[in-house]
BASE-274571 format. One line per field, with one value per atom (N, C-alpha, C): residue in one letter; atom name; x, y, z. Coordinates in steps of 0.2 Angstrom, whole numbers, plus 5000, padded with zeros to 4 digits. Example, Ala and Ser with C-alpha at 12.3 -4.5 7.8 and 13.67 -1.06 7.14 Angstrom:
2
res	c(A_A_A_S_S_S)
atom	c(N_CA_C_N_CA_C)
c1	c(5066_5062_5066_5064_5068_5064)
c2	c(4972_4978_4984_4989_4995_5000)
c3	c(5039_5039_5039_5035_5036_5039)
This chain:
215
res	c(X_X_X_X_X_X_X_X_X_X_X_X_X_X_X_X_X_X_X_X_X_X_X_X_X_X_X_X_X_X_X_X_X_X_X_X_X_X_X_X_X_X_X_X_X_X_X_X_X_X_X_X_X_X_X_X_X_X_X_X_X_X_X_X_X_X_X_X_X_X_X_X_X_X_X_X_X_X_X_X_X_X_X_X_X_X_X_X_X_X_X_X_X_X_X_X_X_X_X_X_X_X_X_X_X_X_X_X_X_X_X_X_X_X_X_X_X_X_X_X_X_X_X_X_X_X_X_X_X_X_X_X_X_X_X_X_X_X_X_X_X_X_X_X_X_X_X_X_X_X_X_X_X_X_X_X_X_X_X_X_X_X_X_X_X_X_X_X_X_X_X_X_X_X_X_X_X_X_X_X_X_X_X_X_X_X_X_X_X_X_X_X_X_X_X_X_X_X_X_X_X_X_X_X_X_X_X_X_X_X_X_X_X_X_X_X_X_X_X_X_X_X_X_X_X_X_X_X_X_X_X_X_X_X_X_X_X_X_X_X_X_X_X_X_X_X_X_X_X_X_X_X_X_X_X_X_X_X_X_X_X_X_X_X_X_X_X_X_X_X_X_X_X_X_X_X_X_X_X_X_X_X_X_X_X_X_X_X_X_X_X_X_X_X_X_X_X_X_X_X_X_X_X_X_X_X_X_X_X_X_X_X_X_X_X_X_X_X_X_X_X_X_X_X_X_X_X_X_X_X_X_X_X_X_X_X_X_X_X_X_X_X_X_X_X_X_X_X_X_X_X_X_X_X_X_X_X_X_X_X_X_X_X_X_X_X_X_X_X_X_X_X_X_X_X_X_X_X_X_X_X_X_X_X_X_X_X_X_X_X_X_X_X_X_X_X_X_X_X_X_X_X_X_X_X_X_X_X_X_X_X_X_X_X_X_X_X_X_X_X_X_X_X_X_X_X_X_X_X_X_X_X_X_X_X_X_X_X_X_X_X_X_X_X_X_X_X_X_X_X_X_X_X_X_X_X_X_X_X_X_X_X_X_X_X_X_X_X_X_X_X_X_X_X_X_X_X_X_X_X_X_X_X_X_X_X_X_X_X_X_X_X_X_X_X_X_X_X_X_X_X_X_X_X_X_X_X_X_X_X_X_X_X_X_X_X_X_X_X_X_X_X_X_X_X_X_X_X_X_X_X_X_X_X_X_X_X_X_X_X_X_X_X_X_X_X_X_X_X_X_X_X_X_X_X_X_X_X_X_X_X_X_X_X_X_X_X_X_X_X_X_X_X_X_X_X_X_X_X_X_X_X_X_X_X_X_X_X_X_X_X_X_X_X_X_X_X_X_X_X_X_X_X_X_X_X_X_X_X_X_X_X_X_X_X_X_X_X_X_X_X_X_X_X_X_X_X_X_X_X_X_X_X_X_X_X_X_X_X_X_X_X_X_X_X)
atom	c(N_CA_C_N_CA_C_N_CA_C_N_CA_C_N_CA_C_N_CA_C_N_CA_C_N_CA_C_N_CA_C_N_CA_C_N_CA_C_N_CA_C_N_CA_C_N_CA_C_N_CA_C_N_CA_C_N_CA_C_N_CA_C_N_CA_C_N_CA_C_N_CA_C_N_CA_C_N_CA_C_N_CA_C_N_CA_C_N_CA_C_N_CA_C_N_CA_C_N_CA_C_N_CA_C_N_CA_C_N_CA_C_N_CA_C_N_CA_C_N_CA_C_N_CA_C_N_CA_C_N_CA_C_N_CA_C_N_CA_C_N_CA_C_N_CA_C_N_CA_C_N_CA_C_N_CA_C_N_CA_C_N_CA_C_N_CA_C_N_CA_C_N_CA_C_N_CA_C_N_CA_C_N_CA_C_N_CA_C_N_CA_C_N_CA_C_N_CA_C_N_CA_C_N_CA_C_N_CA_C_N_CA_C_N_CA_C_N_CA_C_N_CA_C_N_CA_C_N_CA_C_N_CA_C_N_CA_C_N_CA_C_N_CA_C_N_CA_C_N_CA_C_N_CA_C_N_CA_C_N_CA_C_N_CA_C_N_CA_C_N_CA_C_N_CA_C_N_CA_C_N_CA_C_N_CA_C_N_CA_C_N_CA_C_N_CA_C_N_CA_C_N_CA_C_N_CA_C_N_CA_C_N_CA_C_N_CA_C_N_CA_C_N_CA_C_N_CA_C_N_CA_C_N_CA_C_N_CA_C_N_CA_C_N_CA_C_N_CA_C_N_CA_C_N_CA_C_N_CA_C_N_CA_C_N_CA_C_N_CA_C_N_CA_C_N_CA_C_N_CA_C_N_CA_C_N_CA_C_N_CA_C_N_CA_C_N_CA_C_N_CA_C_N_CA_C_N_CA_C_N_CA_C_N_CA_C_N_CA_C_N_CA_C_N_CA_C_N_CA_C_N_CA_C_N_CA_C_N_CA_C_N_CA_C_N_CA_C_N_CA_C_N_CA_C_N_CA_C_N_CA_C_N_CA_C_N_CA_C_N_CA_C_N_CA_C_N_CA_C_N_CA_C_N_CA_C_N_CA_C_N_CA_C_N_CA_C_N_CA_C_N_CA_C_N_CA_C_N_CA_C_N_CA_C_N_CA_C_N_CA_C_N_CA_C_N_CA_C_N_CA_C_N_CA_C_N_CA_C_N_CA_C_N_CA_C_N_CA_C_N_CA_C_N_CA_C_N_CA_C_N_CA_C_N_CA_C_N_CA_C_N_CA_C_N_CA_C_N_CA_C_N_CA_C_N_CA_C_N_CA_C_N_CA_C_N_CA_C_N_CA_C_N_CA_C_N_CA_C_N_CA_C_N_CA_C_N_CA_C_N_CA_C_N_CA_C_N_CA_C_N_CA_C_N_CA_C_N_CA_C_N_CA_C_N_CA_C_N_CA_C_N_CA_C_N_CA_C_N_CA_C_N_CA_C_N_CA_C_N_CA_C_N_CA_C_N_CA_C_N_CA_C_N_CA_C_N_CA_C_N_CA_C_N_CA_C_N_CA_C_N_CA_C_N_CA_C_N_CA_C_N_CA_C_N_CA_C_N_CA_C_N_CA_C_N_CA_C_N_CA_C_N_CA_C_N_CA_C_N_CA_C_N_CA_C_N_CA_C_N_CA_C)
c1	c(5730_5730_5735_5738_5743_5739_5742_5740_5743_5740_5745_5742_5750_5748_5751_5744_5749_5749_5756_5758_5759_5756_5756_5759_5764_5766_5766_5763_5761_5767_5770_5775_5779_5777_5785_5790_5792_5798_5801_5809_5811_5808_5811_5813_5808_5800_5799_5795_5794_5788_5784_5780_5773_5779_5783_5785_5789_5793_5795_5789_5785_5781_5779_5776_5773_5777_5785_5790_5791_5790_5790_5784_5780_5772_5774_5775_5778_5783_5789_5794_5791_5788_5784_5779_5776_5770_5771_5779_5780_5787_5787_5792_5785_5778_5775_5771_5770_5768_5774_5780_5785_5784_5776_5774_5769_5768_5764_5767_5763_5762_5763_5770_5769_5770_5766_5768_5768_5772_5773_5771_5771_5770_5771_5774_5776_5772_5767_5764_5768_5770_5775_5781_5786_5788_5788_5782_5782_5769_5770_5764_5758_5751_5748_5744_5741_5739_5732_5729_5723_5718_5713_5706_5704_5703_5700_5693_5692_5684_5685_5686_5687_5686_5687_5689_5679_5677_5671_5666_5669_5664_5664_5669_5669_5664_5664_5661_5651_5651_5645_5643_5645_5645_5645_5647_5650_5640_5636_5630_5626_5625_5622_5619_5627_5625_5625_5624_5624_5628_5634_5640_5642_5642_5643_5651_5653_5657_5664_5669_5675_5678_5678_5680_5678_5671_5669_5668_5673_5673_5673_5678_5680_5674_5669_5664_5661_5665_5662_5666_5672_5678_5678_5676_5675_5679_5678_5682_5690_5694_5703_5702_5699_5702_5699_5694_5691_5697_5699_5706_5712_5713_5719_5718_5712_5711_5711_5707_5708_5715_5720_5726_5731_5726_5730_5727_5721_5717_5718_5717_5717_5722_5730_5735_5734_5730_5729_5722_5717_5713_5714_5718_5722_5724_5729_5733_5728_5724_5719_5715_5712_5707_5711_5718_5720_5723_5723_5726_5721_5723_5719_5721_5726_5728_5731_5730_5730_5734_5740_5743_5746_5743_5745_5747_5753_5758_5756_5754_5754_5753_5757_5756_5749_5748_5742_5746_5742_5744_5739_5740_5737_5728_5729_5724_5719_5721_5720_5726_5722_5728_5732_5738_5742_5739_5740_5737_5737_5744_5746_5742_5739_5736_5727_5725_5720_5717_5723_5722_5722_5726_5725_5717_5716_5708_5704_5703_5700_5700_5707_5706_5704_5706_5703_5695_5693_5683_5679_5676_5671_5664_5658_5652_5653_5646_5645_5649_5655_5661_5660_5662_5664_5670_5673_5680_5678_5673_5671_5676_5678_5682_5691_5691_5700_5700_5706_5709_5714_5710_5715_5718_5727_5729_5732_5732_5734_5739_5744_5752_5752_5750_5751_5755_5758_5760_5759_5758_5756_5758_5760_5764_5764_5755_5754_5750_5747_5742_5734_5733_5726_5721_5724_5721_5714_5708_5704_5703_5701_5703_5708_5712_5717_5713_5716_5713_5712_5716_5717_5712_5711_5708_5701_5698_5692_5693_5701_5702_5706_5706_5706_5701_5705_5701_5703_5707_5713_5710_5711_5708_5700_5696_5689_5688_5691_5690_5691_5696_5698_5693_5693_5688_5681_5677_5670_5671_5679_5680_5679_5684_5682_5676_5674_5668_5660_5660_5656_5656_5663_5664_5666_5672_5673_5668_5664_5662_5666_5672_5675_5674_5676_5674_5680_5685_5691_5697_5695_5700_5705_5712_5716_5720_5719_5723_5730_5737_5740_5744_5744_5746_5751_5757_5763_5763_5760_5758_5764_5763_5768_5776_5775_5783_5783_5782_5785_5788_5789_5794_5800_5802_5810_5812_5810_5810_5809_5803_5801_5803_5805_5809_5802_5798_5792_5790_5792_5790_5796_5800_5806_5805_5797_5798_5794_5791_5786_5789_5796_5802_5800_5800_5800_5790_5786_5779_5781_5784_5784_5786_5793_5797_5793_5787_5784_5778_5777_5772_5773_5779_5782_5783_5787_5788_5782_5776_5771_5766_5768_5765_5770_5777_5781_5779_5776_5775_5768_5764_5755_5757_5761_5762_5761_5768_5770_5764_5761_5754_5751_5750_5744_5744_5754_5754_5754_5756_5755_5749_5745_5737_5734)
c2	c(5688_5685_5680_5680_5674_5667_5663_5656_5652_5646_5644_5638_5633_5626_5624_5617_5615_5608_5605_5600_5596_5589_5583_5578_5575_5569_5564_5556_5553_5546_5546_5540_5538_5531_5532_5530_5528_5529_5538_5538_5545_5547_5541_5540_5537_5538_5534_5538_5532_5533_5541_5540_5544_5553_5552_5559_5561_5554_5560_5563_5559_5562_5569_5569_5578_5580_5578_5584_5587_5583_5585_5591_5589_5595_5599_5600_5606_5610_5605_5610_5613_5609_5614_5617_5617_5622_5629_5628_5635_5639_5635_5639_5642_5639_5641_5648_5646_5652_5656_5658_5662_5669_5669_5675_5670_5663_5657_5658_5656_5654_5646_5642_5636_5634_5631_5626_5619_5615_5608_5604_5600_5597_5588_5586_5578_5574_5570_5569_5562_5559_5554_5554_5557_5562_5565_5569_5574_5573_5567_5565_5569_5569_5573_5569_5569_5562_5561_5557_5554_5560_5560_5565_5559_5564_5563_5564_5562_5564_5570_5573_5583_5585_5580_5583_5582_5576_5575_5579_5583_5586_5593_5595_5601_5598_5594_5593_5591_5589_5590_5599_5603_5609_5611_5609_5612_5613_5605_5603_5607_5606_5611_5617_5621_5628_5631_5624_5626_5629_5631_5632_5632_5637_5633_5637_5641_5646_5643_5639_5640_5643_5649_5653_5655_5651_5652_5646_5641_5635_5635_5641_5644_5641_5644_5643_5638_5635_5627_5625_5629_5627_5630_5627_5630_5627_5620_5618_5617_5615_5614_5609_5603_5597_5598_5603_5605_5611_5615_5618_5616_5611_5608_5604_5600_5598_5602_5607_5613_5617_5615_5617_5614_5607_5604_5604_5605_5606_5615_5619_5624_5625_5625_5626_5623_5615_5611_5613_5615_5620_5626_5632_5638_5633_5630_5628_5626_5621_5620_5625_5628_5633_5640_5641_5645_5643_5637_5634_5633_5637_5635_5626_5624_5618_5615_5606_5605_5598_5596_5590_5586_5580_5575_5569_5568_5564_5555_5549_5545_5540_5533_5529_5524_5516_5511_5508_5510_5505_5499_5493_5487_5490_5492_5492_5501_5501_5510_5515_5523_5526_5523_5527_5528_5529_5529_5529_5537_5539_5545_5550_5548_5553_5552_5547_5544_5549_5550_5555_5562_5564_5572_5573_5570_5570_5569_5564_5567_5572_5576_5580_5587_5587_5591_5592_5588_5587_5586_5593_5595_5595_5596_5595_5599_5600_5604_5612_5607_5614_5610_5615_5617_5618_5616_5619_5619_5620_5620_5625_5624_5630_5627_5625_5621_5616_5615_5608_5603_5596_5591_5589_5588_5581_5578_5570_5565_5562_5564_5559_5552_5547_5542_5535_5531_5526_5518_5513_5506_5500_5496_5490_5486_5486_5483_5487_5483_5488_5488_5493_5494_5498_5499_5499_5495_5500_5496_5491_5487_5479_5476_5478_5471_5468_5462_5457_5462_5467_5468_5476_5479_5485_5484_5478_5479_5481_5480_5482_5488_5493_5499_5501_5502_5508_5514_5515_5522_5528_5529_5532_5533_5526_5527_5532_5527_5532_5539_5541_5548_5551_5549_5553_5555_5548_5551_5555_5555_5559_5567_5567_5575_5577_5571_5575_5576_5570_5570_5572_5575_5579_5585_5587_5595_5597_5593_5598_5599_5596_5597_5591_5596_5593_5591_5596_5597_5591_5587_5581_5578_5577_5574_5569_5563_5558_5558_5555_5554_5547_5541_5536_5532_5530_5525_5522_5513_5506_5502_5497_5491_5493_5497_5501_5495_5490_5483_5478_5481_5477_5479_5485_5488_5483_5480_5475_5470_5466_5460_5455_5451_5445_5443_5442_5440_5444_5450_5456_5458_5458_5459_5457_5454_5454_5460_5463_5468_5476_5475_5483_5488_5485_5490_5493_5489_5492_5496_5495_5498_5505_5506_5512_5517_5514_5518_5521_5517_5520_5527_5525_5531_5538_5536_5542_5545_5541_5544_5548_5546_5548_5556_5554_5559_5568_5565_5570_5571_5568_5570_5574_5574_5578_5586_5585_5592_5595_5591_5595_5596_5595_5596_5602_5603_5607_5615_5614_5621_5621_5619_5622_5627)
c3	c(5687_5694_5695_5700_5703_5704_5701_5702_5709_5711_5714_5715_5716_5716_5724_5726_5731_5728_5729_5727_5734_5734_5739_5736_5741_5739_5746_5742_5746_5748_5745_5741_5746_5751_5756_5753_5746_5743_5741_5742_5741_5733_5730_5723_5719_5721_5716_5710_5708_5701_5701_5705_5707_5709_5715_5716_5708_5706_5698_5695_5693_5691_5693_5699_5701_5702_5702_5703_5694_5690_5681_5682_5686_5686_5686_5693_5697_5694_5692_5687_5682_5679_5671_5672_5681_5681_5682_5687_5689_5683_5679_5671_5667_5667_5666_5665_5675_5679_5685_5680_5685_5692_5691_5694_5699_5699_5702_5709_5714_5721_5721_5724_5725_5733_5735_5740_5743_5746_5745_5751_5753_5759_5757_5760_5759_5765_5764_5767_5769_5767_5769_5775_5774_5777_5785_5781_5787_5787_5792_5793_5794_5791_5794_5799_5806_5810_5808_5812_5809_5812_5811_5814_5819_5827_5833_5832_5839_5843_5841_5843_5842_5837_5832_5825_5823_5824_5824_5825_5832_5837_5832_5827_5825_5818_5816_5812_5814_5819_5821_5821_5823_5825_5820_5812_5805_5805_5805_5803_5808_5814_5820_5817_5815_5816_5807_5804_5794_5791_5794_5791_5785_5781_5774_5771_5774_5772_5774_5772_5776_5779_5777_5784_5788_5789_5796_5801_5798_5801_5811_5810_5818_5823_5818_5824_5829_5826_5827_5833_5832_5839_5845_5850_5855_5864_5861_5867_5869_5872_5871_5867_5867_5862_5853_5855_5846_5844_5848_5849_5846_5850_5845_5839_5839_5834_5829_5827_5824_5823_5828_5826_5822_5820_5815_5807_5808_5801_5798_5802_5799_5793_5796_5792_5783_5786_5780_5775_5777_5774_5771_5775_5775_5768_5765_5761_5753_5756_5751_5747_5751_5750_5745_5746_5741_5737_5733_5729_5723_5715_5711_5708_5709_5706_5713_5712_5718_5715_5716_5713_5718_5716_5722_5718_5720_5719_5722_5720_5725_5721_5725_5722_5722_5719_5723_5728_5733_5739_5740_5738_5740_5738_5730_5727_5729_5732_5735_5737_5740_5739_5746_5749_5754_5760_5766_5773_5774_5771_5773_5769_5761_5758_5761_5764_5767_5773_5776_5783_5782_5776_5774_5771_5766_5765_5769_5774_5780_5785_5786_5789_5786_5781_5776_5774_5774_5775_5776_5777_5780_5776_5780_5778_5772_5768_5765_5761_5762_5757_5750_5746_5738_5736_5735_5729_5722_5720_5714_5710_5707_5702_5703_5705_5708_5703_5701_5697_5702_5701_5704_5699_5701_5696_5700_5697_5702_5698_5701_5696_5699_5696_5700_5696_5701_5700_5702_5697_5699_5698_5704_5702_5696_5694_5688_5685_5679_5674_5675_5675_5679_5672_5668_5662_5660_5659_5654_5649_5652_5649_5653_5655_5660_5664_5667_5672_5677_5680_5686_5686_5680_5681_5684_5687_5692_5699_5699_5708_5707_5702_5704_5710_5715_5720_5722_5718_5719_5714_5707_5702_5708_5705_5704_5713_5718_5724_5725_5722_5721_5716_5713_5708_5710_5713_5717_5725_5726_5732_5731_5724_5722_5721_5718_5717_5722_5725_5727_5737_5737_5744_5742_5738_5733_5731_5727_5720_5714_5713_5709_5701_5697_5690_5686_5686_5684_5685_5685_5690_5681_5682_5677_5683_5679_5681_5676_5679_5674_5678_5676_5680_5674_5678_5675_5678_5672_5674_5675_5678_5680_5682_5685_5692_5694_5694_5699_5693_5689_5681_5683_5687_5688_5692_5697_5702_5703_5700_5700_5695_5695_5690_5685_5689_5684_5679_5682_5676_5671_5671_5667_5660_5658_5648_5649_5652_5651_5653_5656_5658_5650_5644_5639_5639_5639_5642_5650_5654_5661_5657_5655_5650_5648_5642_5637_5644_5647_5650_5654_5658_5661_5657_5651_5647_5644_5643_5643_5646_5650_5657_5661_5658_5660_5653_5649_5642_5644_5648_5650_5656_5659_5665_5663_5657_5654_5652_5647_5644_5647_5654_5658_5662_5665_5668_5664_5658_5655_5650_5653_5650_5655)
């Protein structure tokens, strides 16, 4: 059976950390899988907007009428403004819902993810759907070290949020994080005795990718 990945990236940098990273994925997913289904979407870039009234009102209507099926979300859209709001969620369901692996690229933004990745997942979900059986992975990237035991790994809200998002709105079990610590040593003066940890980190993180995308 044909696999297929959709790859997200949240990064407003062109160049950074987090996109090398899921761009290593997506090279070693589809040398992998040369018969795979890939599709990309830059959520930086090329914005998805935030969810309206309309977007709620189909979300009521999801509850209403106990909708449990994805593709029969339609049903719930009935007016012009649930209309067009639907005409901007569809595409981005359509995409998610055929995707066995699902790779999103992003950095911490001020301690959580991107705005940009912030607005796809909500437009993205709805009541009582399942992606049970889909694999996430989050290629990510962070100023500093967010590691178990450092001072700063209490204010992860990026990993820990993502993690009960999937699961606790997906259904999803499957979830790999792969994150390279302290990307603000390539820049920072303060950080400059710590560039050889920033290094090992990345390279590490550049060989977890590999592993993970050909399993």
């Amino acid at each position: 059976m044909m696999s297929t990945l959709l790859h997200l990236d949240a990064s407003a940098r062109s160049r950074s950390f987090s996109r090398r990273l899921s761009a290593r994925f997506a090279e070693t997913w589809m040398a992998a899988n040369p018969d795979g289904r890939y599709q990309y979407r830059d959520l930086a870039t090329d914005p998805v907007p935030h969810i309206t009234e309309a977007w709620t009102e189909i979300c009521d209507g999801v509850l209403h009428h106990g909708i449990t099926d994805i593709g029969r979300y339609t049903e719930a859209v009935r007016t012009p403004s649930q209309r067009e709001a639907w005409a901007v969620v569809e595409p981005l369901l359509n995409e998610l819902v055929a995707a066995d692996t699902v790779l999103i690229g992003t950095p911490m933004y001020n301690f959580s993810v991107p705005a940009a990745l912030k607005a796809w997942l909500d437009q993205v979900t709805f009541p009582r759907m399942s992606l049970r059986g889909k694999r996430f992975v989050v290629a990510g990237a962070r100023g500093g070290t967010y590691l178990p035991g450092a001072p700063r790994a209490p204010y992860d809200h990026e990993e820990r949020y993502l993690r009960d998002f999937f699961a606790g709105h997906f259904d999803v079990e499957d979830v790999v994080f792969v994150h390279a610590e302290l990307t603000n040593a390539v820049a920072d003066p303060r950080l400059a005795d710590r560039k050889p940890e920033q290094q090992a980190s990345f390279a590490a993180a550049m060989a977890r990718v590999d592993e993970v995308a050909k399993q």
